[in-house]
C-alpha positions in Angstrom: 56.7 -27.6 68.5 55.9 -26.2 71.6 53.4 -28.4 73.5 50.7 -25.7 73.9 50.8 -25.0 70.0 49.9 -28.4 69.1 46.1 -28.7 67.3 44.2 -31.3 67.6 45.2 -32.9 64.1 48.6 -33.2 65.1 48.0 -34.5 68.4 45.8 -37.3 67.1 48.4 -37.6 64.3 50.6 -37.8 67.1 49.0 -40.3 69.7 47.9 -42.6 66.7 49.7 -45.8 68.2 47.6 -45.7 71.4 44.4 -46.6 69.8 44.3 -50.3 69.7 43.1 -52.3 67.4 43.0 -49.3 65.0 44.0 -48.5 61.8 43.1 -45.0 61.4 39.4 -45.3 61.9 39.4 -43.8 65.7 41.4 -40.8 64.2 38.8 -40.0 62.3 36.0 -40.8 64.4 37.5 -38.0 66.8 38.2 -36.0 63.5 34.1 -36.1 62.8 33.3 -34.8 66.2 35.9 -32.1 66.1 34.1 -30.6 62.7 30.6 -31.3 64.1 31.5 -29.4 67.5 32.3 -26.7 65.1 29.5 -26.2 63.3 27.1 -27.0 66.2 29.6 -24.2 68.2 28.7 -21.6 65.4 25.1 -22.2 66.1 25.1 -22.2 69.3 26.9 -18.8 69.7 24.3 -17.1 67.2 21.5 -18.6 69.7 20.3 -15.2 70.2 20.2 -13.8 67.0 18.4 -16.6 64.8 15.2 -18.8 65.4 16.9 -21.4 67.1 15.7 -21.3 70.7 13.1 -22.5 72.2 11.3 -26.3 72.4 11.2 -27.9 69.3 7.6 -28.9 69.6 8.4 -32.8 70.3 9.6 -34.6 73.2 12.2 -37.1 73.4 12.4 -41.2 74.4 12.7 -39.8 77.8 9.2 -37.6 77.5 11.2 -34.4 78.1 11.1 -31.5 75.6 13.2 -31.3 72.7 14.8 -27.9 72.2 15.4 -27.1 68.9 19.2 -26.7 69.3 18.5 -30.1 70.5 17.8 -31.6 67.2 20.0 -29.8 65.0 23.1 -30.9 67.1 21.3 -34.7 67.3 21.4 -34.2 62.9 24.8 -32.3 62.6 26.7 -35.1 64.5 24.8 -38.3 63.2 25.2 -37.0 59.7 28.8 -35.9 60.0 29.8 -39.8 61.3 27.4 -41.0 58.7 29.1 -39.4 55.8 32.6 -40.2 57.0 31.6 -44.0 56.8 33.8 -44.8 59.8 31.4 -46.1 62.2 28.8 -48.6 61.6 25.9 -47.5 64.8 25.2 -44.8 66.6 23.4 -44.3 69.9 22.0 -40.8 70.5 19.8 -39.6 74.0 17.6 -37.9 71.8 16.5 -41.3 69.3 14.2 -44.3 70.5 16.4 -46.2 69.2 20.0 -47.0 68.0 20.9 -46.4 64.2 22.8 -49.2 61.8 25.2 -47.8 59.2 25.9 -49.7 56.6 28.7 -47.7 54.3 28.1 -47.1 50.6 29.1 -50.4 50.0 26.7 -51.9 52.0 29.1 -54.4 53.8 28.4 -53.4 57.9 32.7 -53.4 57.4 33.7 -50.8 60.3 34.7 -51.3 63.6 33.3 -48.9 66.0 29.9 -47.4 67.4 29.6 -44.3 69.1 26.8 -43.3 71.6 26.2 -39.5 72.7 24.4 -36.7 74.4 24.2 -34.2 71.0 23.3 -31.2 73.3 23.5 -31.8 77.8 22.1 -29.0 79.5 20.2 -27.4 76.8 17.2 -26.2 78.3 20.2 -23.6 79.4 20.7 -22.2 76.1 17.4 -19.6 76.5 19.9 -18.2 79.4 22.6 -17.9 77.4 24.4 -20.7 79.8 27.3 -23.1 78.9 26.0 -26.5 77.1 28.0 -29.6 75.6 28.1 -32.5 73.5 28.6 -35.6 75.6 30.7 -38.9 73.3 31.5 -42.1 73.8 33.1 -44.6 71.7 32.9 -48.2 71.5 34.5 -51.3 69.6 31.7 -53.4 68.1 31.2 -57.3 69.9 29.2 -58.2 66.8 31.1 -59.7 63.9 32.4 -57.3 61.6 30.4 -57.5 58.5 27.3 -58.0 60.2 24.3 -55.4 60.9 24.8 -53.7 64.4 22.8 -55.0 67.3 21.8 -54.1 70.4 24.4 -55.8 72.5 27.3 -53.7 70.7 25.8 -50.6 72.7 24.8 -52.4 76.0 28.7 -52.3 76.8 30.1 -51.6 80.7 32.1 -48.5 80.4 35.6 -50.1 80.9 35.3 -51.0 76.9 35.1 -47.6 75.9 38.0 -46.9 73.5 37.1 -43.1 74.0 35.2 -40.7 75.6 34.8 -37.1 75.6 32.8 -34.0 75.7 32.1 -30.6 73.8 31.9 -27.5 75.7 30.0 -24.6 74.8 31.1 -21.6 76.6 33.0 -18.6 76.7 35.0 -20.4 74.4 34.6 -23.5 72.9 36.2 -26.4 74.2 36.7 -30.4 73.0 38.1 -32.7 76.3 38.7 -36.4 75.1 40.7 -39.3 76.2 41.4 -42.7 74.5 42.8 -44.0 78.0 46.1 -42.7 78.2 44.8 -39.5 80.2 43.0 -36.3 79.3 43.5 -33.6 77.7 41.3 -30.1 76.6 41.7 -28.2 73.6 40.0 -24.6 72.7 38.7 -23.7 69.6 40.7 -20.6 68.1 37.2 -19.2 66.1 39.1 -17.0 63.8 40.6 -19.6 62.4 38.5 -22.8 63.0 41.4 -24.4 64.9 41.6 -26.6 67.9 44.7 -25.9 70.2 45.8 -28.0 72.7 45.2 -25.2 75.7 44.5 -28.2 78.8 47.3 -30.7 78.3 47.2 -33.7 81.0 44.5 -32.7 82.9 43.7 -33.5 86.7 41.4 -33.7 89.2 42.7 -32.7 92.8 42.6 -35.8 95.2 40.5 -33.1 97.5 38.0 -30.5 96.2 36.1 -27.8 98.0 32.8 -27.7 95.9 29.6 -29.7 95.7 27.6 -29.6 93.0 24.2 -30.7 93.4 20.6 -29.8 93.4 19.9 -28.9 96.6 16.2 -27.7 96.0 15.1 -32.1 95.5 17.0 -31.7 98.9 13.8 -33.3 100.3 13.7 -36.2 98.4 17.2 -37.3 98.8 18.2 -40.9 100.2 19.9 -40.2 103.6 23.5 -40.7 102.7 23.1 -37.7 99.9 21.5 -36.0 102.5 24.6 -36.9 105.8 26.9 -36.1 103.4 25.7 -32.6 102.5 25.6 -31.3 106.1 29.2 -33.0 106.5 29.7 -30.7 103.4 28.2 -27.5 105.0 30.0 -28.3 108.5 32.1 -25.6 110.0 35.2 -28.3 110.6 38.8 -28.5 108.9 38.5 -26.9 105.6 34.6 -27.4 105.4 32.2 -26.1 104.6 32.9 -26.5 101.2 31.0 -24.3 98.4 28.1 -25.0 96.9 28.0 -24.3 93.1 25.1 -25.7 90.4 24.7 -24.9 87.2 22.6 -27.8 86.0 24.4 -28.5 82.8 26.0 -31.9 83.3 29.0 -30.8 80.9 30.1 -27.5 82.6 29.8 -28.7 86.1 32.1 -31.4 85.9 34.5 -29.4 83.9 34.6 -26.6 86.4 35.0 -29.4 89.1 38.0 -31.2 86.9 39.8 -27.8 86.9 38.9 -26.7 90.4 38.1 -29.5 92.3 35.4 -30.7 93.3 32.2 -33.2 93.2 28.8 -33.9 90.9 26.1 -35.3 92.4 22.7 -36.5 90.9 21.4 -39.2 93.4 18.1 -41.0 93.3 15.2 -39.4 94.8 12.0 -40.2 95.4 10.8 -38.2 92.5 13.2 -40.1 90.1 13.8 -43.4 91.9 16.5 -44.7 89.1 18.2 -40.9 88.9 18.1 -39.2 86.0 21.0 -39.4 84.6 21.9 -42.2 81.4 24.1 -44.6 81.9 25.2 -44.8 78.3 25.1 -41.6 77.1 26.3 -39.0 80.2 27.7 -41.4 82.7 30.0 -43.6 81.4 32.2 -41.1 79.0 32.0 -38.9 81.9 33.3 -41.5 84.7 36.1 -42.6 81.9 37.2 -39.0 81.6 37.2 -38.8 85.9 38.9 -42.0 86.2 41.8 -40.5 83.6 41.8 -37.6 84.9 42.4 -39.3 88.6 38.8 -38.5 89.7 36.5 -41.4 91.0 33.0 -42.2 89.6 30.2 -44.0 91.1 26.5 -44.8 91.6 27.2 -44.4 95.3 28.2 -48.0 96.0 30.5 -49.2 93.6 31.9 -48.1 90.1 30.0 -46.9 87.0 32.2 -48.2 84.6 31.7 -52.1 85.9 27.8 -51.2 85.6 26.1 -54.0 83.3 24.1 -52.2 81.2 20.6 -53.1 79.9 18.8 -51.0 78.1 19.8 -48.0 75.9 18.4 -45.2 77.9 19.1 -47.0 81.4 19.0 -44.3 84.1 21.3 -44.1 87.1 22.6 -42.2 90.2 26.0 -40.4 89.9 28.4 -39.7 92.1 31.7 -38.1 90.1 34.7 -36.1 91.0 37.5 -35.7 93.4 38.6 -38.9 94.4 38.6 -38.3 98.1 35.5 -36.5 98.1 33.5 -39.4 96.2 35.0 -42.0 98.6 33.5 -39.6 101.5 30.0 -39.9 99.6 30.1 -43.1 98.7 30.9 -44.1 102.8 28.1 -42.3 104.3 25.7 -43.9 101.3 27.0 -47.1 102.9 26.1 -46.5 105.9 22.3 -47.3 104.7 22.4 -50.1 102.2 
């Protein structure tokens, strides 16, 4: 079969032997997402023509407001890994707090929690602007058998198992690894099939875009704000360009394909970032890493980060591997 025609199933049928530890179960937690991303795809391409935009009325753990995209995604994935019975927690952005799942038996028997972002960037959807499901998938520290706990989801990146993201655009995209690299497939609508369109996929060692907020430019730390004009200096193959679209999921994936880096640094009007460690962060620096990109808080590696607290916040530096060491240097510069 020619590599390009593959779908999903197969390829997870396929790549079975490189999930550790697993039995089948990771299979199908990656089998879950797939049929949630579809359903939560459907709805977010009739966004225009059904009562589905707009704030929900409620804010979330992090006092921001909930759209109402926002909470059917949040429901659509919970219950579709509920109802599967393959994972026993899961860890959403949107809840205060973690969920147990105990199976029908009742015997806390599975292996595996997975935390997510059900909807990044969706204050973007009014604008009819590209949104995504963030994942990330973890083996459980607590003895199998056992109710979940915190400390199962207060995990440093390098024990993700997998990690991945859903995004909502032109077409409709899943991009997941398990640690043996990266690789995209788009969803065929007609037919409700993913094909494996991105095989192996790579950041360049050296990008020409930035992606950043430029108007919080102001309230950048100084190294954020050296390494910008180094960006916009007229030397070598600078200045780079500048391109934003403020949905966590479609900037790094443009960057991935292009080249390029994300950055959401502290500021003085969010003094930890804004981004979650758990939830964006950490699936996101394991797909970099994979993908031969770099991630970091601007001093050292995300994935080494000890989390602890379930919606812990954090600066992000991710991308081009060359281009985050070049960050991460002039941020040295003032610790």
């Amino acid at each position: 079969m020619e590599e390009r025609n593959k779908t999903l199933g197969e390829f997870i049928i396929e790549k079975q032997e490189e999930f550790k530890y697993s039995s089948g179960e990771l299979s199908r937690i990656i089998n879950s997402i797939r049929l949630a991303a579809k359903v939560v795809s459907y709805k977010v391409n009739k966004a225009g023509l059904v009562d589905i935009v707009g704030a929900a009325g409620e804010q979330n753990v992090q006092g921001e407001d909930q759209q109402k995209l926002d909470v059917y995604a949040n429901n659509i994935f919970i219950q579709t890994l509920i109802n599967r019975e393959i994972v026993c927690g899961i860890a959403s952005e949107e809840n205060d707090d973690f969920i147990t799942v105990a199976g029908s038996d009742k015997s806390h028997s599975n292996k595996y929690v997975v935390l997510m972002d059900p909807l990044d960037g969706s204050s973007n959807i009014d604008v009819n602007v590209s949104v995504g499901t963030i994942f990330s998938v973890y083996r459980r520290v607590t003895p199998v058998g056992t109710p979940v706990c915190t400390k199962d989801f207060l995990q440093p990146g390098t024990q993700q198992v997998a990690a991945g993201y859903v995004i909502y655009g032109t077409s409709t995209m899943l991009v997941y690894t398990t640690g043996h690299g990266v690789n995209g497939f788009t969803l065929n609508p007609a037919i409700g099939t993913f094909y494996l369109s991105h095989p192996n996929m790579q950041f360049s060692k050296d990008g020409n875009i930035y992606s950043i907020n430029e108007g919080n430019y102001v309230h950048f730390p100084q190294g954020v704000k050296d390494y910008l004009k180094y960006c916009q200096l007229e030397e070598g193959d600078r200045p780079y360009t500048s391109r934003y679209i403020g949905s966590l999921v479609s900037d790094i994936h443009r960057n991935m394909i292009k080249g390029g880096i994300y950055i959401y640094p502290t500021s003085s009007k969010a003094p930890n970032g804004k981004l979650r460690l758990l939830y964006e962060c950490n699936p996101m620096a394991f797909i970099a890493e994979q993908a031969g990109g770099k991630a970091s808080n601007g001093f050292g590696r995300i994935m080494e980060l000890e989390p602890t607290e379930l919606h812990e916040r954090v600066p992000f530096f991710c991308g081009s591997y060359n281009m985050v060491e070049k960050a991460e240097s002039y941020m040295a510069k003032y610790s």
